[in-house]
Each structure stands twice: as structure tokens, then as C-alpha cells.
ZADO-1210 file (C-alpha; in nm, 4 decimals, padded with zeros to 6 digits):
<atoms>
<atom x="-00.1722" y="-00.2840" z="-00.1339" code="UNK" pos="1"/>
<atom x="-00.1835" y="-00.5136" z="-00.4384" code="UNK" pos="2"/>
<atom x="-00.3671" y="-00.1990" z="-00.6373" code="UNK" pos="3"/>
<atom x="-00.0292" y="00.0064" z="-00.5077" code="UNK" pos="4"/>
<atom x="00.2221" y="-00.2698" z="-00.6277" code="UNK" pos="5"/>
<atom x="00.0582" y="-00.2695" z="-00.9684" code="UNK" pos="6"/>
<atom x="00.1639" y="00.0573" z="-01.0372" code="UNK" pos="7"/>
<atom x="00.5483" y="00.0429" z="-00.9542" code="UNK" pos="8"/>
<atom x="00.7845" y="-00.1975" z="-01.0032" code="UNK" pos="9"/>
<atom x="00.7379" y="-00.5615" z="-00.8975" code="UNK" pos="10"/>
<atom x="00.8547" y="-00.6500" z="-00.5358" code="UNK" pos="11"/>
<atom x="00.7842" y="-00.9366" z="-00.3983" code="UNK" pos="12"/>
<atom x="00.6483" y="-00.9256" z="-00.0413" code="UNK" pos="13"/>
<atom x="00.9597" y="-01.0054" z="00.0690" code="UNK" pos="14"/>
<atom x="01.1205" y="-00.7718" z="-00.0705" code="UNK" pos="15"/>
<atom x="00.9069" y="-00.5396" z="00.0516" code="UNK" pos="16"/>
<atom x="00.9096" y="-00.6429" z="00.4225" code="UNK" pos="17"/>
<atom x="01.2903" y="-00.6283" z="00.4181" code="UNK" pos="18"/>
<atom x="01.2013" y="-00.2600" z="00.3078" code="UNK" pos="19"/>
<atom x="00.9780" y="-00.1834" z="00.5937" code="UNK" pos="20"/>
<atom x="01.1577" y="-00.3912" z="00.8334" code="UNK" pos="21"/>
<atom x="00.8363" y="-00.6020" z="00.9093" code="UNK" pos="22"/>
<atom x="00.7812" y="-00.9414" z="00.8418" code="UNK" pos="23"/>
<atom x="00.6513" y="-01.0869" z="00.5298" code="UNK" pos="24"/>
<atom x="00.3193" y="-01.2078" z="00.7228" code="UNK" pos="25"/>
<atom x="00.2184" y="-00.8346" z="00.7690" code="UNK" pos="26"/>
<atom x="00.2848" y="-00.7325" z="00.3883" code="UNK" pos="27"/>
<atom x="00.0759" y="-01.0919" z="00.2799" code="UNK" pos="28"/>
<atom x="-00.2414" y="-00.9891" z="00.5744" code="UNK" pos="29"/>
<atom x="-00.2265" y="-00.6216" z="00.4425" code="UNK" pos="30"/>
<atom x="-00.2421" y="-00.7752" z="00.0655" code="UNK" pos="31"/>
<atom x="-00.5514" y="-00.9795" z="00.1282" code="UNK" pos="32"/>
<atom x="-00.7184" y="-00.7836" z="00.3649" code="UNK" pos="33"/>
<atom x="-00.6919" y="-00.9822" z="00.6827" code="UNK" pos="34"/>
<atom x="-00.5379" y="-00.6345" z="00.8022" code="UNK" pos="35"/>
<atom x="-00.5549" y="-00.2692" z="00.7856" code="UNK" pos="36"/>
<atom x="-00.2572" y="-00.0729" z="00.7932" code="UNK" pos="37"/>
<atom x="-00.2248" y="00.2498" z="00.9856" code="UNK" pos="38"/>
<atom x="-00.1298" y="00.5646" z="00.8360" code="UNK" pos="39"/>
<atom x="00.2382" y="00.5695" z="00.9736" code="UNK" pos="40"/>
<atom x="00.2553" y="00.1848" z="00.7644" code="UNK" pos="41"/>
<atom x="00.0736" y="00.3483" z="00.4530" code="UNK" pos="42"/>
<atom x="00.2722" y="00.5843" z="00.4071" code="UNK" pos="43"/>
<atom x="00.6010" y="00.3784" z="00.4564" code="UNK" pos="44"/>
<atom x="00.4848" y="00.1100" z="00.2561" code="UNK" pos="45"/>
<atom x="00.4418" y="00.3757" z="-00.0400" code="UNK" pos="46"/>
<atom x="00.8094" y="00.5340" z="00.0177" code="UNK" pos="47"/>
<atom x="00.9336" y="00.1653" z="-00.0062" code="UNK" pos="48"/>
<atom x="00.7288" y="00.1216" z="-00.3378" code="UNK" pos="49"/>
<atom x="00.8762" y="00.4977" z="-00.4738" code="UNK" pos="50"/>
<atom x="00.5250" y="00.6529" z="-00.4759" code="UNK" pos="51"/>
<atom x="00.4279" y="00.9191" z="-00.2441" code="UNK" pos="52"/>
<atom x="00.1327" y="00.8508" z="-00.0167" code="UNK" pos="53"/>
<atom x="-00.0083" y="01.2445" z="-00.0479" code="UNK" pos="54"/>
<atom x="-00.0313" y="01.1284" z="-00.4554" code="UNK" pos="55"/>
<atom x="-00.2534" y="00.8185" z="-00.3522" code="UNK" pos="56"/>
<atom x="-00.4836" y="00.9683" z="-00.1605" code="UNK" pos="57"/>
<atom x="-00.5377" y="01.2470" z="-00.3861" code="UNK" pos="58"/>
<atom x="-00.5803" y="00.9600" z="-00.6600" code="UNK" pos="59"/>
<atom x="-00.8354" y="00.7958" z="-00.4277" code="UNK" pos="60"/>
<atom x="-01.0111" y="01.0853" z="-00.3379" code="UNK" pos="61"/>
<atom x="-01.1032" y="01.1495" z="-00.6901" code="UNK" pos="62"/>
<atom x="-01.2550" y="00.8216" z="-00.7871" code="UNK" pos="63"/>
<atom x="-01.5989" y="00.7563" z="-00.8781" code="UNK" pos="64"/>
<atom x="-01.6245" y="00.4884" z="-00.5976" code="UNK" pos="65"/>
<atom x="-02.0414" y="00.5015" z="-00.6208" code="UNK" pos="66"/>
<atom x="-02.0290" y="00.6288" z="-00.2783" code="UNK" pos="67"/>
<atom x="-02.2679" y="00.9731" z="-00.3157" code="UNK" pos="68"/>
<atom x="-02.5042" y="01.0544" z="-00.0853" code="UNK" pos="69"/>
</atoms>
């Protein structure tokens, strides 16, 4: 998520649990990793940030991520 937040505006996890509804302990175990969100939370978490989640993947999908078989 913190690669997400760096490209729109700065919310503070706060902020952006008031925005999803959750509480600010998922948006901080989501930031370091202590958990995975699931698609449905992806995607809402990059609404609430103004980006759209079909953008990001695409984004992802293209990076050189040293991954080839």
C-alpha cells in the first residue's frame, strides 16, 4: 500500500480507514505487510486513494520484477 499512497495525495492511515470504514490497525498491517488484502479491499483501498485498481495492475503487470522463467 505504501507504493500506492506515494503516488496520490498524502492520507494518513487514518484518514484512510475512515475512508474504507475499517480500522486504522488494518490500513497499518496492510502497510507493513503483516497482512494481505483481498481483492474486494484492493480495489476499495484504491477508489479511496482516487486511483483505479484496473490501472495498478496493468502498471504491475508490466514491470520488470526479475521474475522470467
Amino acid at each position: 500500500m505504501r507504493s500506492l499512497s506515494a503516488s496520490s495525495p498524502r492520507v494518513t492511515q487514518v484518514e484512510l480507514s475512515g475512508l474504507l470504514g475499517k480500522p486504522q490497525s488494518f490500513v497499518s498491517k496492510v502497510e507493513r505487510g503483516e497482512r494481505r488484502p483481498e481483492v474486494i479491499e484492493f480495489c476499495q483501498v484504491a477508489e479511496a486513494l482516487g486511483l483505479k485498481p484496473a490501472e495498478i495492475l496493468q502498471e504491475f503487470l508490466h514491470l520488470d520484477l526479475g521474475w522470467s522463467s
